[in-house]
N, CA, C and O atoms as a DFTB+ gen file, in Angstrom:
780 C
 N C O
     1  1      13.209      94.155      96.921
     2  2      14.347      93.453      96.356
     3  2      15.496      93.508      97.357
     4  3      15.529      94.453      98.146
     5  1      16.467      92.542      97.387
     6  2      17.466      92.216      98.385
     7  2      18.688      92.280      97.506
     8  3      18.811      91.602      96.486
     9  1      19.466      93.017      97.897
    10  2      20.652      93.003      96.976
    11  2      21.824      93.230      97.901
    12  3      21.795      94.065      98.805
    13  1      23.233      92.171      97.542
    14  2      24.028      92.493      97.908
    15  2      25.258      92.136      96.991
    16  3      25.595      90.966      96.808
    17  1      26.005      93.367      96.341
    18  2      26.906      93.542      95.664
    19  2      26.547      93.042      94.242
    20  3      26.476      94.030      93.511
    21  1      26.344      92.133      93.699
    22  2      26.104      91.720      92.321
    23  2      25.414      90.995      92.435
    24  3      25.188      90.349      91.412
    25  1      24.672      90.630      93.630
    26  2      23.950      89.412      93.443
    27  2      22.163      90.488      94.129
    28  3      21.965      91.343      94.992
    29  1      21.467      89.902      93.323
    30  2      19.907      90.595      93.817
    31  2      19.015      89.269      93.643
    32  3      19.112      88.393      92.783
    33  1      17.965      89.405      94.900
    34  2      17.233      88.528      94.440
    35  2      16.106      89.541      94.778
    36  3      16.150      90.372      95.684
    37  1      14.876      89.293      93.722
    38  2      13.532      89.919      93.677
    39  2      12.539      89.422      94.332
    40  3      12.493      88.192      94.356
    41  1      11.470      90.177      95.044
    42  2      10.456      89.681      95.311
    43  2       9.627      88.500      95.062
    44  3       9.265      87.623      95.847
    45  1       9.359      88.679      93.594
    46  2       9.294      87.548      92.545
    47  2       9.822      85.965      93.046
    48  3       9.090      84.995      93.242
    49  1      10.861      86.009      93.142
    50  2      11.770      84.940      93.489
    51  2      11.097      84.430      94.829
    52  3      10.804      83.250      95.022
    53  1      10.910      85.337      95.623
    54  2      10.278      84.938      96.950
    55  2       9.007      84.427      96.859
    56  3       8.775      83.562      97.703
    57  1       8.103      84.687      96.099
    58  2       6.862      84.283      95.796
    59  2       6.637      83.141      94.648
    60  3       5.604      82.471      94.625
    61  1       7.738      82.969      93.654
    62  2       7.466      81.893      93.352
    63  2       7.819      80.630      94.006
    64  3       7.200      79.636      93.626
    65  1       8.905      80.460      95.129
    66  2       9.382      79.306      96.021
    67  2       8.094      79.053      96.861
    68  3       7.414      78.028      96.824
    69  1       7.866      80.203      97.655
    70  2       6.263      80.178      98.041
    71  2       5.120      79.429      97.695
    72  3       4.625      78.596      98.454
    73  1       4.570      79.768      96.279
    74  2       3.666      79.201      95.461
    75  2       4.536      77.688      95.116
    76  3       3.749      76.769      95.345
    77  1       5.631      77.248      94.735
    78  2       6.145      75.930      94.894
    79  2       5.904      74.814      95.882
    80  3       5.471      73.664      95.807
    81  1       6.546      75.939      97.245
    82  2       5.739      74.923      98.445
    83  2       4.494      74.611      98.344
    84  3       4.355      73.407      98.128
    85  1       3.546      75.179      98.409
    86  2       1.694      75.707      98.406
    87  2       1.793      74.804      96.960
    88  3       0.584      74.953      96.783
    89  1       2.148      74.105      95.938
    90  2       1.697      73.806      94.897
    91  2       2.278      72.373      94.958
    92  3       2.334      71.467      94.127
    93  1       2.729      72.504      96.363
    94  2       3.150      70.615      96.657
    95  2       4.600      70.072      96.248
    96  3       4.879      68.891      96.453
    97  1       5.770      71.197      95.505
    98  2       7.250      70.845      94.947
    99  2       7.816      71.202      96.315
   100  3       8.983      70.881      96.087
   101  1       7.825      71.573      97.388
   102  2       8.302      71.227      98.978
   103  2       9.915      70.199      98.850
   104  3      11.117      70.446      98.941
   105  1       9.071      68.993      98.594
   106  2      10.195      68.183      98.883
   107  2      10.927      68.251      97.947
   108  3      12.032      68.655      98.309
   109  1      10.861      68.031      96.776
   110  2      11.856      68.162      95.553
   111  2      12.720      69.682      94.821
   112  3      13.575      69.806      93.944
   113  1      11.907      70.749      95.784
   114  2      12.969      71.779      95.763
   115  2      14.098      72.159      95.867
   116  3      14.516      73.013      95.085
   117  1      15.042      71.542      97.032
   118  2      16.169      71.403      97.001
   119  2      17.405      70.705      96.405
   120  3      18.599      70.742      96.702
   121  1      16.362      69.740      95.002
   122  2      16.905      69.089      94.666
   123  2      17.177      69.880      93.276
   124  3      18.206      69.785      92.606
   125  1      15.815      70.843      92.919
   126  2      15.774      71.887      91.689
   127  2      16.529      72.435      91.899
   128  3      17.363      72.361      90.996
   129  1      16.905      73.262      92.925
   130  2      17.730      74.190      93.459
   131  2      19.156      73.969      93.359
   132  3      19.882      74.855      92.908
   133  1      19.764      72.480      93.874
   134  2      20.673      72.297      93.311
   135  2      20.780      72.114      92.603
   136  3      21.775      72.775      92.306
   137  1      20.427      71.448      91.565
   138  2      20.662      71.544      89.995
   139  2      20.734      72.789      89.134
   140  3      21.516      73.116      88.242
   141  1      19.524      73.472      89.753
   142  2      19.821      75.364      89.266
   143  2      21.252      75.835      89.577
   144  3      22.020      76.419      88.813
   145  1      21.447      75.478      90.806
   146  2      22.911      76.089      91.255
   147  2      24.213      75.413      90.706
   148  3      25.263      76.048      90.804
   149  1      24.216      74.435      90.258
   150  2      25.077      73.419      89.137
   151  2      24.582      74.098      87.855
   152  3      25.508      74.732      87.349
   153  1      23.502      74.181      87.190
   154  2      23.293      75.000      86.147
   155  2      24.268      75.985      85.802
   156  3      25.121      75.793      84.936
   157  1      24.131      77.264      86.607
   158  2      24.502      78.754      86.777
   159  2      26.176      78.526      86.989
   160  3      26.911      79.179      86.247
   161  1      26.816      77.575      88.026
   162  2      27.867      77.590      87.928
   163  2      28.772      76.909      86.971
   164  3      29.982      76.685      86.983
   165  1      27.496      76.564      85.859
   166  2      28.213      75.941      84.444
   167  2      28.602      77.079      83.756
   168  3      29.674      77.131      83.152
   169  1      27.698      78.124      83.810
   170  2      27.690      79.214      83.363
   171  2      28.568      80.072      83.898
   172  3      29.581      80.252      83.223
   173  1      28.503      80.519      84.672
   174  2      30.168      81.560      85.022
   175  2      31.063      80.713      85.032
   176  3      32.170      81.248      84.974
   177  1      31.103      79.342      85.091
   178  2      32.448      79.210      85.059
   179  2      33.313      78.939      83.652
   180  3      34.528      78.751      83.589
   181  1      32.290      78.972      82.459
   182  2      32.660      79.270      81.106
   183  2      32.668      80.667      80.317
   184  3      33.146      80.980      79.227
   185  1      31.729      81.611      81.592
   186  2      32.384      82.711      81.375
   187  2      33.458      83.655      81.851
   188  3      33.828      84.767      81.473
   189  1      33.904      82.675      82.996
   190  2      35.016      83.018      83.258
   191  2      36.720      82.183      82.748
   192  3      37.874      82.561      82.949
   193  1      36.267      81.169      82.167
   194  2      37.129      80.662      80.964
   195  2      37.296      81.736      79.941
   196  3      38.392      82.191      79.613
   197  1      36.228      82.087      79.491
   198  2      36.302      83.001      77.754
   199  2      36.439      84.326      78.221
   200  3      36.524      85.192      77.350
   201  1      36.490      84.776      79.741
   202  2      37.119      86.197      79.699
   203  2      36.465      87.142      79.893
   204  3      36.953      88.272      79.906
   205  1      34.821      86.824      80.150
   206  2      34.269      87.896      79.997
   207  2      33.672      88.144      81.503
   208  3      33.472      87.211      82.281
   209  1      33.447      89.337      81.775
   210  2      33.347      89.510      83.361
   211  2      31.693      89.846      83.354
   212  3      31.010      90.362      82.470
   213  1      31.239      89.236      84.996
   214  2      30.012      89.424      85.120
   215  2      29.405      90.255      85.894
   216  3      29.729      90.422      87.070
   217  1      28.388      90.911      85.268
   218  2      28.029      92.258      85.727
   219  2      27.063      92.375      86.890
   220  3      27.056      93.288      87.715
   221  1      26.183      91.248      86.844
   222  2      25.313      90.548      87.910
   223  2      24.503      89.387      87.597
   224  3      24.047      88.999      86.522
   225  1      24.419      88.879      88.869
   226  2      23.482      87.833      88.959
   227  2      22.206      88.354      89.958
   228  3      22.157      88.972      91.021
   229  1      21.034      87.664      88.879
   230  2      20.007      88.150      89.707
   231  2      19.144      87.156      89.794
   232  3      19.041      86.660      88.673
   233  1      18.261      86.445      90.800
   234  2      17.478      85.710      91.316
   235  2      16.060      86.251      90.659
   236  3      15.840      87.448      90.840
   237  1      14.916      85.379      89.797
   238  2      13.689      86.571      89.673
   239  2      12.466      85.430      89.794
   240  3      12.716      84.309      90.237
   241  1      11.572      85.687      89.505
   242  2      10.329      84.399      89.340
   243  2      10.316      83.659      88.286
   244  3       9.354      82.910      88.114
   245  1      11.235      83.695      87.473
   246  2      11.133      82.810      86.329
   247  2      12.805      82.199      86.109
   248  3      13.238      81.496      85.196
   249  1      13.496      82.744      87.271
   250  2      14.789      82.053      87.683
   251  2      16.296      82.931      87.693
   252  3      16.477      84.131      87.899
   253  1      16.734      82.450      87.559
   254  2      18.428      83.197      87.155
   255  2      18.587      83.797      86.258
   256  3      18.174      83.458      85.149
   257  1      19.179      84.767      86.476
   258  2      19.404      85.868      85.081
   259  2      21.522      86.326      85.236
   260  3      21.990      87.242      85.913
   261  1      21.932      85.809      84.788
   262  2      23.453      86.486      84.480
   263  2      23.896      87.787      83.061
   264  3      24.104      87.749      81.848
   265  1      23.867      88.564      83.884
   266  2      23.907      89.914      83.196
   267  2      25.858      89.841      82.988
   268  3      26.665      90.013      83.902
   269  1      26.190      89.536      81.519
   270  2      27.686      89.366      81.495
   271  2      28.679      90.139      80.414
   272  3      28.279      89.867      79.282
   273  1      29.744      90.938      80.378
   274  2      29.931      91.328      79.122
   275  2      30.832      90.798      78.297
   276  3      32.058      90.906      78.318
   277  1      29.866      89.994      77.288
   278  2      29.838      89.236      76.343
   279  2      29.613      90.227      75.064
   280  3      28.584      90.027      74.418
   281  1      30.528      91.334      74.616
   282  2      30.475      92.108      73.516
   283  2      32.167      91.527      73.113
   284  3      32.534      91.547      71.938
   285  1      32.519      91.338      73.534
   286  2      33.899      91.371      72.780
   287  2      34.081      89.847      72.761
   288  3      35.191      89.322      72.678
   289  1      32.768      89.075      72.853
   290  2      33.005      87.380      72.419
   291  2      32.577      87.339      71.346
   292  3      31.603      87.956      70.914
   293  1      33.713      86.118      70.433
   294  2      32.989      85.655      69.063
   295  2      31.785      84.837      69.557
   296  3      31.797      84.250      70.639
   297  1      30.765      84.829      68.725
   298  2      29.730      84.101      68.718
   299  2      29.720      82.836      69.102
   300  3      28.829      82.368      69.811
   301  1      30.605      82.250      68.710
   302  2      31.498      80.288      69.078
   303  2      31.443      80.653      70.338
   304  3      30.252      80.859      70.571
   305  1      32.161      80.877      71.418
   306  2      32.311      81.524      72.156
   307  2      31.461      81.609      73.296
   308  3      31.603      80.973      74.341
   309  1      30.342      82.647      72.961
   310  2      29.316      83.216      73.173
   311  2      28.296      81.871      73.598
   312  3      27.748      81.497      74.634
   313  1      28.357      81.501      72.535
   314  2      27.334      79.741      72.200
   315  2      27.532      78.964      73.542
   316  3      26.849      78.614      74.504
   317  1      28.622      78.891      73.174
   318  2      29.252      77.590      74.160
   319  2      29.393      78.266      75.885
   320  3      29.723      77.597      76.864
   321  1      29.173      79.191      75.887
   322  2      28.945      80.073      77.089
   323  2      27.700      80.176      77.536
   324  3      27.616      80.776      78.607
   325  1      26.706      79.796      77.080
   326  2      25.351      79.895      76.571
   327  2      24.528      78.797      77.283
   328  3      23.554      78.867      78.034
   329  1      25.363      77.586      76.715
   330  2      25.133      76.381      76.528
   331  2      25.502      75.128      77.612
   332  3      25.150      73.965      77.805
   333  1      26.495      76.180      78.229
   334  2      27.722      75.643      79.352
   335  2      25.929      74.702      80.710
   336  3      25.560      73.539      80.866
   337  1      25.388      76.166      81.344
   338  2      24.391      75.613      81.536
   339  2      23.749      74.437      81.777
   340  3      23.710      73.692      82.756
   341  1      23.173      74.412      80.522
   342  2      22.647      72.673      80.351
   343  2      23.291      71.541      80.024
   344  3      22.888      70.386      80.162
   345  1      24.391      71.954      79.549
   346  2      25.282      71.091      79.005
   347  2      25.716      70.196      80.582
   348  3      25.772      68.968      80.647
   349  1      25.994      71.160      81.779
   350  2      26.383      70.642      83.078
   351  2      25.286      69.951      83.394
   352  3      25.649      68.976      84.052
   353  1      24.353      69.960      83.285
   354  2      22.764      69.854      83.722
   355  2      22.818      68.207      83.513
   356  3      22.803      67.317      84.363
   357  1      22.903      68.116      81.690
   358  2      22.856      66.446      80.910
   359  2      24.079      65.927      81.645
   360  3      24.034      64.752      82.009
   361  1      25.239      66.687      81.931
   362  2      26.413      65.402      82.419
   363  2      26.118      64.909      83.412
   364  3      26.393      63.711      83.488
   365  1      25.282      65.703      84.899
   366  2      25.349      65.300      85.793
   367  2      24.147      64.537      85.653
   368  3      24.537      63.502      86.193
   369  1      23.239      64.357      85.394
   370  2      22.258      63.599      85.201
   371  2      22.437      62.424      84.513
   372  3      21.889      61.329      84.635
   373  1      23.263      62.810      83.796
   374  2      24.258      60.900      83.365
   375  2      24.963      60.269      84.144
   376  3      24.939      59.040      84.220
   377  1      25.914      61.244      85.046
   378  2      26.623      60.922      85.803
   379  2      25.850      60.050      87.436
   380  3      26.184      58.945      87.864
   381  1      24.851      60.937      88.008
   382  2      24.217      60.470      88.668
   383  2      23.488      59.230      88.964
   384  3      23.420      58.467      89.928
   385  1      22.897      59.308      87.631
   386  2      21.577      58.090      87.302
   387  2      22.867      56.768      86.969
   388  3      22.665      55.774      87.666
   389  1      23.895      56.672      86.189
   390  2      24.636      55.834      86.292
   391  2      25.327      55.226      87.016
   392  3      25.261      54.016      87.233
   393  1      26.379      56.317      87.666
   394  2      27.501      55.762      89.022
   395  2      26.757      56.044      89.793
   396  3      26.364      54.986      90.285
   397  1      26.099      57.160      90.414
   398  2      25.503      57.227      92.045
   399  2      24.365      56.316      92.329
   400  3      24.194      55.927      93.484
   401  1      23.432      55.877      91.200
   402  2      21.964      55.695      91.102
   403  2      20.924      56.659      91.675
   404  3      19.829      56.257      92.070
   405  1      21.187      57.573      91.700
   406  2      20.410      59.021      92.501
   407  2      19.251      59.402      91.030
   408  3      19.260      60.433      90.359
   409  1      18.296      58.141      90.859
   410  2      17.329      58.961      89.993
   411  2      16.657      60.374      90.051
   412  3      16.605      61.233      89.170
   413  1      16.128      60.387      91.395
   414  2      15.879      61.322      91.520
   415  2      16.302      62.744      90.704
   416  3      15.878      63.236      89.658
   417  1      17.460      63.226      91.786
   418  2      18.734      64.189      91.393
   419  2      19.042      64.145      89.891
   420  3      19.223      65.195      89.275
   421  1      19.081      63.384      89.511
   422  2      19.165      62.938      88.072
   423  2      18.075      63.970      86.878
   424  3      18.135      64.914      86.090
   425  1      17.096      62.928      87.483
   426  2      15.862      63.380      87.030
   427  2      15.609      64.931      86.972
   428  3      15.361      65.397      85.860
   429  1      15.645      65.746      88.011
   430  2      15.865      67.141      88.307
   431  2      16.990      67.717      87.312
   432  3      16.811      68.828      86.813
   433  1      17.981      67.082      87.058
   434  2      19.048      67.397      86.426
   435  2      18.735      67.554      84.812
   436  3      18.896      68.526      84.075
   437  1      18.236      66.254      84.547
   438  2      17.632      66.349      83.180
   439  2      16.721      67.061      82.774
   440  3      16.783      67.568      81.655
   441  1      15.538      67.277      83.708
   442  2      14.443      68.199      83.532
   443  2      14.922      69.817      82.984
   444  3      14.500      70.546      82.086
   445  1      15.964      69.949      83.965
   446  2      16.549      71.195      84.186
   447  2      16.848      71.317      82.659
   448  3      16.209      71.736      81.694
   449  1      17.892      70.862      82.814
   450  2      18.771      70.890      80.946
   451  2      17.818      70.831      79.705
   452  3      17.698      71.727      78.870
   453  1      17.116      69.554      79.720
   454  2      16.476      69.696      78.542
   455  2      15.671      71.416      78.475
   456  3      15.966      72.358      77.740
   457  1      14.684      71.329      79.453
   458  2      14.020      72.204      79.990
   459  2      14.693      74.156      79.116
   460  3      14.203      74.986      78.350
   461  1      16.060      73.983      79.918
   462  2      16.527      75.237      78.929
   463  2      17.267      75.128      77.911
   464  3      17.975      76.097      77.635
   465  1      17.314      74.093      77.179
   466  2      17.654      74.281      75.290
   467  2      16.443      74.820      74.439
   468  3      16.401      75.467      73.392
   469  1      15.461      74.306      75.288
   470  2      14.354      74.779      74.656
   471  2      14.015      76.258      73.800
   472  3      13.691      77.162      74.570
   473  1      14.042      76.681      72.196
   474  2      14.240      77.532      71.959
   475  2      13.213      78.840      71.829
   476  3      12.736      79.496      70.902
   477  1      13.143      78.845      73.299
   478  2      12.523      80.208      73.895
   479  2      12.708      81.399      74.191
   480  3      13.339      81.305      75.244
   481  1      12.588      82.445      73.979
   482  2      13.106      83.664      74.450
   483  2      13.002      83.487      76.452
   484  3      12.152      83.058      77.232
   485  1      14.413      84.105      76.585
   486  2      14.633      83.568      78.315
   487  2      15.003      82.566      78.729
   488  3      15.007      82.513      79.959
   489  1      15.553      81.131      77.878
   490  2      16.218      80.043      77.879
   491  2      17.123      80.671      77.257
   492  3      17.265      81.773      76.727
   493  1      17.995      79.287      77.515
   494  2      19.155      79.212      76.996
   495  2      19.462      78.711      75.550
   496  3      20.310      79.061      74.728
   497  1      18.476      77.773      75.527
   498  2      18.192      77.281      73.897
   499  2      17.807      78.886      72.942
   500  3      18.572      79.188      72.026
   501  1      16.708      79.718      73.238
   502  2      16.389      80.818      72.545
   503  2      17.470      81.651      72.675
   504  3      17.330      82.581      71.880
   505  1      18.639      81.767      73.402
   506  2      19.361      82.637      73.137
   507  2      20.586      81.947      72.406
   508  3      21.326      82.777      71.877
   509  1      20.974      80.642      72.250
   510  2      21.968      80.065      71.472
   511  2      21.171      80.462      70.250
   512  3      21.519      81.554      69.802
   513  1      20.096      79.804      69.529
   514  2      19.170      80.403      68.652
   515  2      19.415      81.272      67.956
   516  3      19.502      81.243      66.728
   517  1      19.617      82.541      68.980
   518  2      19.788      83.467      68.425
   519  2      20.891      84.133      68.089
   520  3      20.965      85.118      67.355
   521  1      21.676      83.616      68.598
   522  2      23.446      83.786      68.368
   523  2      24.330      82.787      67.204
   524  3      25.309      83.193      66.578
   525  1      23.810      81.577      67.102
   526  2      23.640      80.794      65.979
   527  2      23.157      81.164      64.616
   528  3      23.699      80.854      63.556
   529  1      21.818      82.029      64.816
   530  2      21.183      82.534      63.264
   531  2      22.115      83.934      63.086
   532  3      22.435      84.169      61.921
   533  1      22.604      84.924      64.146
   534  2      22.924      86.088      63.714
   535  2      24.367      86.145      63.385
   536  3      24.955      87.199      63.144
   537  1      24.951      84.901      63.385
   538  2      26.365      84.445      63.228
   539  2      26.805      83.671      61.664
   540  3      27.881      83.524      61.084
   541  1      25.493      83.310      61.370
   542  2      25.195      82.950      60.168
   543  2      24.212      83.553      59.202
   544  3      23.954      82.934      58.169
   545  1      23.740      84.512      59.409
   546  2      22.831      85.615      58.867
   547  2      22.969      86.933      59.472
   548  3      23.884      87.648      59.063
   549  1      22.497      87.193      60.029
   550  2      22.470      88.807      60.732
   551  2      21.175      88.791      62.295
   552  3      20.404      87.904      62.660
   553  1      21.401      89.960      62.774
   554  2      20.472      89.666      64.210
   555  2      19.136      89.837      63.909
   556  3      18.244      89.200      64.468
   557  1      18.879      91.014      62.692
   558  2      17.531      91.292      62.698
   559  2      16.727      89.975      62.130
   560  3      15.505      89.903      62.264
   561  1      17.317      89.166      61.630
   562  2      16.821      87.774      60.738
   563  2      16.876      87.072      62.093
   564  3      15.900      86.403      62.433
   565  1      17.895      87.169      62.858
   566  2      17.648      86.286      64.007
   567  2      16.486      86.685      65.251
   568  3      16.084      85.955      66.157
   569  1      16.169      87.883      64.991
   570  2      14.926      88.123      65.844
   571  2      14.124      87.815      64.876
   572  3      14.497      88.923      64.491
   573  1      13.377      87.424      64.063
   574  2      12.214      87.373      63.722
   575  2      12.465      85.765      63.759
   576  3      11.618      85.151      64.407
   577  1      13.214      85.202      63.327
   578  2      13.051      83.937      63.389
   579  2      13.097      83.062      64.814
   580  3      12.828      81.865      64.913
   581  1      13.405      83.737      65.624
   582  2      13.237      83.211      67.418
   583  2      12.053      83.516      67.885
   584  3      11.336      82.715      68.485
   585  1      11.732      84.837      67.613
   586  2      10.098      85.442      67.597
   587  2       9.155      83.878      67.406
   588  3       8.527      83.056      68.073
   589  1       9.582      84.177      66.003
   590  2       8.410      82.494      65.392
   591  2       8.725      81.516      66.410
   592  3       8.298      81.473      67.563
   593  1       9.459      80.805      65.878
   594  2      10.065      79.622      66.785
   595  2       9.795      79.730      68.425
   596  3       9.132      78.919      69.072
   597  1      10.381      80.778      68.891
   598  2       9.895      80.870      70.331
   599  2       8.337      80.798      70.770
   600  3       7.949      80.259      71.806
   601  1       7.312      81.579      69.582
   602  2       6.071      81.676      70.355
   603  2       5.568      80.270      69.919
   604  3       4.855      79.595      70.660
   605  1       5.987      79.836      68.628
   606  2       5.471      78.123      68.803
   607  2       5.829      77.081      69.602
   608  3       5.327      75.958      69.638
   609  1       6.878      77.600      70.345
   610  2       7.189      76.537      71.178
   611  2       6.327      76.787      72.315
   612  3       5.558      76.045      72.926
   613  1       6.697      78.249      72.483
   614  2       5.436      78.156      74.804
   615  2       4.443      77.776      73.854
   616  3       4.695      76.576      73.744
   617  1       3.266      78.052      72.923
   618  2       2.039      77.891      72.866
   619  2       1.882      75.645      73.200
   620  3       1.149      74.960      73.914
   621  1       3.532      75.176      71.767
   622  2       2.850      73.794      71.847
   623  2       3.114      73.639      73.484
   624  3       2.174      72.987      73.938
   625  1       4.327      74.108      74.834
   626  2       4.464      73.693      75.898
   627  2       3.625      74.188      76.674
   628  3       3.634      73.585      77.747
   629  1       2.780      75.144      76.629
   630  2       1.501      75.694      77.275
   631  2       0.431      74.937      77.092
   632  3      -0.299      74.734      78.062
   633  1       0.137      74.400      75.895
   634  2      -1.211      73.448      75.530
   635  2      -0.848      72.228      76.384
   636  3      -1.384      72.000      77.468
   637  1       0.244      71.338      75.739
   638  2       0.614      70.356      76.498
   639  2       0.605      70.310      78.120
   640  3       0.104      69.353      78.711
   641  1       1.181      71.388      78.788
   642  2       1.182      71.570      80.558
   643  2      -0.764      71.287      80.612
   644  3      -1.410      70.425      81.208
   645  1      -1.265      72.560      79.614
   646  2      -3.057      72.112      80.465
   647  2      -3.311      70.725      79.831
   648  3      -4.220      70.273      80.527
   649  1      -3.085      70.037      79.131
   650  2      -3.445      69.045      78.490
   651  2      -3.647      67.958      79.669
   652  3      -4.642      67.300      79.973
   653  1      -2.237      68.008      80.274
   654  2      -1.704      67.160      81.235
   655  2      -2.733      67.817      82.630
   656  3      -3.496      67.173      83.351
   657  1      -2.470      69.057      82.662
   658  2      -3.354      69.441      84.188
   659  2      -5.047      68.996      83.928
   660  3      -5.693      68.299      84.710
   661  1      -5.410      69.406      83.028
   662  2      -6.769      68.895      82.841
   663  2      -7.063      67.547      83.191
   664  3      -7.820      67.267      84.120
   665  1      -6.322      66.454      82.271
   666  2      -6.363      64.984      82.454
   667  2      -5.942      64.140      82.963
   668  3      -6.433      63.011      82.942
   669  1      -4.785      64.514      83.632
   670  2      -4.266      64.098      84.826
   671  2      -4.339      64.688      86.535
   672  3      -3.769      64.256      87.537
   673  1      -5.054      65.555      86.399
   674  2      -4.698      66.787      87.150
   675  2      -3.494      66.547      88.037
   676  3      -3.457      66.106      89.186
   677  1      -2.661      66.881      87.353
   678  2      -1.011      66.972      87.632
   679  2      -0.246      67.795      86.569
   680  3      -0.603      67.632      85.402
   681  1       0.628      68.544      86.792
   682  2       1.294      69.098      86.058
   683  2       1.290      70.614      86.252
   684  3       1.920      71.327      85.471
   685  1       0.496      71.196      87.418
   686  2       0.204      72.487      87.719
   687  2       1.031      73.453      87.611
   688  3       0.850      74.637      87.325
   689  1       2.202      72.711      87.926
   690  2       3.694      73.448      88.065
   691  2       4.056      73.499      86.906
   692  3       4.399      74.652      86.641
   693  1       4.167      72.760      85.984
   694  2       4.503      72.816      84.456
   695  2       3.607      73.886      83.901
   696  3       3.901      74.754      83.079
   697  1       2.509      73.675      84.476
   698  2       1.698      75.014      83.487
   699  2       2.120      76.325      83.557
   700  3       2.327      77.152      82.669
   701  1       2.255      76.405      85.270
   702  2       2.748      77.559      85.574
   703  2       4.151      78.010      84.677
   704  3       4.022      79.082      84.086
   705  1       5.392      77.357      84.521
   706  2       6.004      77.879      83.976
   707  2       5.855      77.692      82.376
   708  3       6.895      77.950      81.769
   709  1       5.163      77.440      81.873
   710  2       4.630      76.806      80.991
   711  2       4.432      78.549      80.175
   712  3       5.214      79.007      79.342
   713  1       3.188      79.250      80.710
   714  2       3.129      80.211      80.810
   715  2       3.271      81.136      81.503
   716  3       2.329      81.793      81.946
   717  1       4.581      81.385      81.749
   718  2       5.641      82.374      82.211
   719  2       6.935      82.652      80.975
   720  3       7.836      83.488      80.913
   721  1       6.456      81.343      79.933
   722  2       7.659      81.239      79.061
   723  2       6.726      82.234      77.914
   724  3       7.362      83.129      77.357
   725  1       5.086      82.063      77.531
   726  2       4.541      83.339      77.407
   727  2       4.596      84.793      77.084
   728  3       4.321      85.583      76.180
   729  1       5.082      84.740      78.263
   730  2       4.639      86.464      79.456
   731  2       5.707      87.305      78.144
   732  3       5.160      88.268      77.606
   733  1       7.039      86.986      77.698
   734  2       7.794      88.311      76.471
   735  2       7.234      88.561      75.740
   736  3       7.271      89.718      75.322
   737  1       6.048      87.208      74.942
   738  2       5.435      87.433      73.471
   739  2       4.337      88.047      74.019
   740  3       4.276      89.164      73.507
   741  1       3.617      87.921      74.643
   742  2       2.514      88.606      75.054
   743  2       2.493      90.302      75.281
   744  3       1.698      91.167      74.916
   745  1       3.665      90.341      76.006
   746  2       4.006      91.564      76.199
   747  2       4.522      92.309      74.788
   748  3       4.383      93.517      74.595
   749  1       5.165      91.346      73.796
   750  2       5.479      92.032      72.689
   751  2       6.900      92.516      72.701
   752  3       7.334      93.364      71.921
   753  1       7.563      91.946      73.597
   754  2       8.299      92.731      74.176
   755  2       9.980      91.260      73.919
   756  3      10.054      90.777      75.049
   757  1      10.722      90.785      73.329
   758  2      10.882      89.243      73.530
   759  2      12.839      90.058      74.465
   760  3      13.512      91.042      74.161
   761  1      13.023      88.964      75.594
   762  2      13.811      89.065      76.091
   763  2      14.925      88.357      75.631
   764  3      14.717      87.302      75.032
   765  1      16.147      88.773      75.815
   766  2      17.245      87.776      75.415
   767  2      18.127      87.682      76.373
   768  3      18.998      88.551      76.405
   769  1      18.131      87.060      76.970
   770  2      18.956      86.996      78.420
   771  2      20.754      86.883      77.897
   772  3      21.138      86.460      76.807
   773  1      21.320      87.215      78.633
   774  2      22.652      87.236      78.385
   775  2      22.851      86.108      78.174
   776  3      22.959      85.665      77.031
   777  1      22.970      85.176      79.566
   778  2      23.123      83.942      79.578
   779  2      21.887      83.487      80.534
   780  3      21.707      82.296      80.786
């Protein structure tokens, strides 16, 4: 692992860009990448609106992780801090595909966003989810009900990725993260990322 001051990136991280190239996303990486990096700076920069300071950022194989302290945010708050993310993700991908015509970039943009509302444990969607139900019920109701919801979602986006790799043989990369979204329920273990 490589770390300097708050920022770490993992091994992991190195080996999945790796397996990206080797899996043929080469050219359109830098275009993920920026959009990841427009992502993340949706994200601190709404948590640095609401006040709350960040403890680290870390680079891993299944992407960005912002470790932030978000205890003394109301849940509203919290959400929209959450959410900041993808929310940057859909503007610029409107913004792009409209005034620039940059489908592409666009495209990457949208992928991105939709991609983490999705309500998964380790998205951003599974952790609004879960800040949404425990704001209106309590947390332990909100873990069991993200639990559900989360493992039905990787299983229907896991079937669907081989569906597509089988019959198209395309989509390899989707599978892969496909099941990586997986890897908490399996483990038993479900993550809730800060942001």
């Amino acid at each position: 692992m490589w770390k300097l001051g708050k920022i770490e990136v993992t091994w992991g991280f190195g080996c999945m860009l790796l397996l990206a190239v080797l899996a043929g996303a080469g050219s359109v990486l830098p275009l993920v990448g920026l959009s990841a990096l427009c992502h993340e700076l949706g994200h601190l920069g709404a948590l640095r609106l609401a006040g709350a300071g960040v403890e680290r950022f870390r680079l891993t194989a299944f992407g960005a992780e912002i470790r932030a302290d978000t205890r003394y945010l109301p849940y509203g708050r919290e959400i929209l801090c959450t959410l900041a993310g993808p929310a940057v993700n859909l503007v610029l991908a409107l913004v792009l595909a409209r005034v620039a015509g940059d489908y592409v970039l666009a495209g990457a943009n949208l992928l991105l966003g939709v991609f983490n509302l999705l309500p998964m444990a380790s998205l951003d969607g599974g952790r609004a989810l879960f800040l949404l139900v425990s704001w209106l019920a309590d947390p332990v109701a909100a873990d069991q009900i993200c639990e559900t919801v989360g493992l039905g979602c990787s299983l229907v986006l896991t079937a669907a990725a081989l569906l597509l790799t089988l019959w198209h043989g395309a989509g390899l990369f989707l599978l892969l993260g496909a099941v990586g979204t997986l890897l908490p329920y399996a483990a038993k273990k479900v993550v809730r990322p800060v942001i």
